[in-house]
C-alpha positions in Angstrom: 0.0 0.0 0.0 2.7 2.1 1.0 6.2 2.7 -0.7 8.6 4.9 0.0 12.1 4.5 -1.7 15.3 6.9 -0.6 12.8 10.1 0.9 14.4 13.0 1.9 13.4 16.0 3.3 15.2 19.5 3.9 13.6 21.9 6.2 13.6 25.4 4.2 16.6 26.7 6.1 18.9 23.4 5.0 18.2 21.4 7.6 17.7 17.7 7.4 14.8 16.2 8.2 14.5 13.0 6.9 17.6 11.1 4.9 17.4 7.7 2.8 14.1 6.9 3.8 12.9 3.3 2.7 9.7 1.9 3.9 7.1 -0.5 2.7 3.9 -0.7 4.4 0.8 -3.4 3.3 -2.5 -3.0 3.4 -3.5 -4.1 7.4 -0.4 -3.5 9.3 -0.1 -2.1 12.2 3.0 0.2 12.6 4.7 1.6 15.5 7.2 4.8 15.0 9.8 5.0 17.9 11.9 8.0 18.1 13.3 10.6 20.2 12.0 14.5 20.1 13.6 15.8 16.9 13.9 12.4 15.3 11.2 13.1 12.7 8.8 11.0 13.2 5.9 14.3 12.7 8.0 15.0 9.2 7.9 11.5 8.1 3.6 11.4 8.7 3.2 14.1 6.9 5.1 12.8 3.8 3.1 9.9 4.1 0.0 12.4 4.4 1.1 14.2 1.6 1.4 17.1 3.9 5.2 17.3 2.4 6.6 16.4 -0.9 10.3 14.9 -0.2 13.5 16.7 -1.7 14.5 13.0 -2.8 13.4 9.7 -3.6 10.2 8.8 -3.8 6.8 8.1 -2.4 4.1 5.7 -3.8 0.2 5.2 -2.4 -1.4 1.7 -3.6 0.9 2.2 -6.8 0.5 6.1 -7.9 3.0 8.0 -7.8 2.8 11.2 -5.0 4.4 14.4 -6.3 3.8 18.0 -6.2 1.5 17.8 -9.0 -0.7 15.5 -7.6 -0.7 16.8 -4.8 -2.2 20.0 -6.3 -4.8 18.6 -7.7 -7.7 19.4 -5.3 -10.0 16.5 -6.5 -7.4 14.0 -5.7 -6.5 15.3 -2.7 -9.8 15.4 -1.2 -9.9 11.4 -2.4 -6.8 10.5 -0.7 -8.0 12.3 2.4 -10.5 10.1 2.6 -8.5 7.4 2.5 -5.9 8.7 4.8 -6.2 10.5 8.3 -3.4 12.3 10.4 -4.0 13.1 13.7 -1.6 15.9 14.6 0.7 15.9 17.6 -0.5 19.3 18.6 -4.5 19.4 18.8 -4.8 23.4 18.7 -3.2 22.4 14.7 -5.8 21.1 13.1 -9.2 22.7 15.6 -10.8 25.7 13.8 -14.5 25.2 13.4 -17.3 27.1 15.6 -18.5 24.0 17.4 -17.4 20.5 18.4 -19.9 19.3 16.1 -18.7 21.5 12.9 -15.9 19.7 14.0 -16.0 16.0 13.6 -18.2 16.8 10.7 -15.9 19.0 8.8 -14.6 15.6 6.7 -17.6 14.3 6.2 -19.0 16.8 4.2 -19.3 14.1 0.8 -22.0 12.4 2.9 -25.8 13.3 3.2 -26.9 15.4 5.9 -28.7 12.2 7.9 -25.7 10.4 7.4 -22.8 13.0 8.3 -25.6 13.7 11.8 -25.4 10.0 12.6 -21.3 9.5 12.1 -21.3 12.9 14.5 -23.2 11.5 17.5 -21.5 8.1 16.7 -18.1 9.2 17.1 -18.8 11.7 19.4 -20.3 9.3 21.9 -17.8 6.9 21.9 -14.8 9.8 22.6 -17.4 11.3 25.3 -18.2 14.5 23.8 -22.0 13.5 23.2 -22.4 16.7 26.1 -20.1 19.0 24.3 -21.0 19.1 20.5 -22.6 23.0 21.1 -18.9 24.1 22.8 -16.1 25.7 21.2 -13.4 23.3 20.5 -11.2 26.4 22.1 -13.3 26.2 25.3 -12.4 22.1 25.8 -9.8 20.9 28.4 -6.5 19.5 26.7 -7.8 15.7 27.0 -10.7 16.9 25.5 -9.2 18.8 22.9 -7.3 15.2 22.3 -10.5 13.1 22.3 -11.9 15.7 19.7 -8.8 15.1 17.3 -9.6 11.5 17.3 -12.6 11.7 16.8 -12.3 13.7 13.7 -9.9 11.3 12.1 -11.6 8.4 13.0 -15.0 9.7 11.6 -14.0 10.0 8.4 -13.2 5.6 8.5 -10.0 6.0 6.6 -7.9 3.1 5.4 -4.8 4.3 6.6 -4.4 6.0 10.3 -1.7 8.4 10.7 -1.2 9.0 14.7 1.0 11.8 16.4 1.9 10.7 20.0 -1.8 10.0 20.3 -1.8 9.7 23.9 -0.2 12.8 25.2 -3.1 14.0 27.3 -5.3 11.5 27.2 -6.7 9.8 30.7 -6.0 6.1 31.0 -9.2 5.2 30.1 -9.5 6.4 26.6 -5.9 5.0 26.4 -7.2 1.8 27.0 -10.5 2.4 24.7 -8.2 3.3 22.1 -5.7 0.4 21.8 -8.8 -2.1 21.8 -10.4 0.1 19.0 -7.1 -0.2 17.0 -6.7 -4.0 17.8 -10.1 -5.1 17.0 -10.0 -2.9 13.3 -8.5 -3.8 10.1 -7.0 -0.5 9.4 -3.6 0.2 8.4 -2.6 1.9 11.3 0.7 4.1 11.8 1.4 5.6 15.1 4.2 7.9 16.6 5.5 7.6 20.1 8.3 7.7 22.1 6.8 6.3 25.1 7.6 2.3 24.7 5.7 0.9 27.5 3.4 1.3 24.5 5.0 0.5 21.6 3.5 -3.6 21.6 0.0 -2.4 22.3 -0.2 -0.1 19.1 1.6 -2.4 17.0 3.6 -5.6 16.1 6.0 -3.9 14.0 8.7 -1.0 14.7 10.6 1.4 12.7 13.1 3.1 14.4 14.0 6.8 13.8 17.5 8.2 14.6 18.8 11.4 15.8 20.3 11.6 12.3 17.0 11.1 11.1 16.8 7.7 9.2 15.8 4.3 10.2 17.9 2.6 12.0 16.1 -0.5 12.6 12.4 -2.0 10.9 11.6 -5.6 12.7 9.1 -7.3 15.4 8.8 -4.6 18.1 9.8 -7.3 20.8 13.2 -7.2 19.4 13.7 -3.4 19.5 12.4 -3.2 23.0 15.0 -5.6 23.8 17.8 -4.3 21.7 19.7 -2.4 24.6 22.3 -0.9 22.7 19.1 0.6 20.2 17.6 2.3 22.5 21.1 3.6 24.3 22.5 5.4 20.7 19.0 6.3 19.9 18.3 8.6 23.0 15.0 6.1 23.5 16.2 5.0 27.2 19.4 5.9 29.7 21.5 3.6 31.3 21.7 4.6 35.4 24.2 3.1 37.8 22.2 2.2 41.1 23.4 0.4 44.3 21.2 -1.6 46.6 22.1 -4.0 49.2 25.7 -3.8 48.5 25.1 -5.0 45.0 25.9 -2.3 41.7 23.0 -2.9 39.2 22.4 -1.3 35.8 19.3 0.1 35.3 17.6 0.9 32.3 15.3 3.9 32.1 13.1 5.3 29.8 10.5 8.0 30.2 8.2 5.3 30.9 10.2 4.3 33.9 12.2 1.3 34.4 13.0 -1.4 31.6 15.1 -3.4 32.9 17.5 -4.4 35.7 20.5 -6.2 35.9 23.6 -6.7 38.3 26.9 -5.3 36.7 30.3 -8.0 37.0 
């Protein structure tokens, strides 16, 4: 479904963003995007968003080609972003309508006026914002703010599901309602974090961003979790010296808390 081949991506000052990107994603996958702050991991969505046309290489969607042109055409876009949601890792980027309700209807506007209503009180009861479709998105709490972003993009019942450090302010319990939404779907799912207590529940699979901003690793997330030098060179965890009971032990932190444990020879 998704092909990128050798993307890169300068930011307008000269910066690097991305470098030798290669990816392949099928249809029905569930990806997980590890990375520190700066990594980009928010660059690389967008390209796959067609938010961003790379520098270099290339990017393909179910075998078309995406380029500048393409993107530029508005009747194709509005097709492909149908077909593929990004949820921004900043809510107050993508809120701007009146209400909560103008809200999560704003990408449903190809649907009939029963229909787009229904899809509205759908998603909007199952992110708890049935009370709140009259407010202001400006006037919601930051969890709610969060909970309205998911609902937008998962209104619109996109094939592919671009995620931004999705859980950022949520409560524990949408946490939770949203990894059992995600497990029990059949969309392609790609989702952004740096938080790898995580990591398994939003995905099988991990691709690993470095500070130098290409991947560094793309296998079972099991075996990036337990890669200790990975996580080390890639600023995803810190090593901490710790005694106890007379014994030295190595401990392995990451902003999650503790990983792992083990006494030092």
């Amino acid at each position: 479904m998704i092909e990128l081949a050798e993307v890169g991506v300068d930011f307008p000052d000269g910066r690097c963003a991305l470098e030798e990107i290669d990816l392949r994603i099928e249809a029905g996958e569930r990806i997980v995007l590890l990375g520190a702050n700066g990594c980009g991991k928010s660059t690389l969505l967008k390209v796959l968003n067609a938010l961003i046309v790379p520098c270099r290489g290339s990017y393909r969607f179910d075998g078309e080609a995406i380029d500048g042109a393409r993107v530029r055409d508005r009747k194709w876009s509005r097709r492909f972003r149908r077909r593929m949601a990004l949820m921004f890792q900043h809510p107050e980027a993508m809120l701007f309508n009146p209400t909560v309700e103008e809200e999560i209807g704003y990408g449903l506007r190809h649907l009939s006026d029963a229909e787009r209503r229904e899809r509205v009180a759908r998603w909007a009861a199952e992110l708890g914002l049935s009370a709140r479709l009259s407010v202001p998105p400006s006037a919601l709490s930051g969890g709610e703010k969060q909970r309205l972003c998911l609902a937008c993009v998962l209104a619109v019942e996109p094939d592919v599901l671009l995620l931004d450090e999705p859980t950022a302010s949520l409560d524990p319990r949408t946490v939770g309602w949203l990894i059992h939404h995600l497990a029990e779907s059949n969309i392609t799912t790609i989702v952004a974090t740096h938080h790898l207590a995580l990591a398994p529940e939003f995905g099988s699979r991990a691709v690993v961003l470095s500070e130098a901003h290409r991947i560094v690793f793309d296998g079972p997330v099991e075996d990036a979790l337990a890669n200790t030098p990975l996580l080390l060179e890639n600023n995803l965890a810190y090593a901490h010296r710790h005694s106890h009971s007379g014994h030295e032990h190595l401990h392995l932190l990451c902003p999650d808390g503790l990983l792992a444990a083990e006494e030092m020879k």
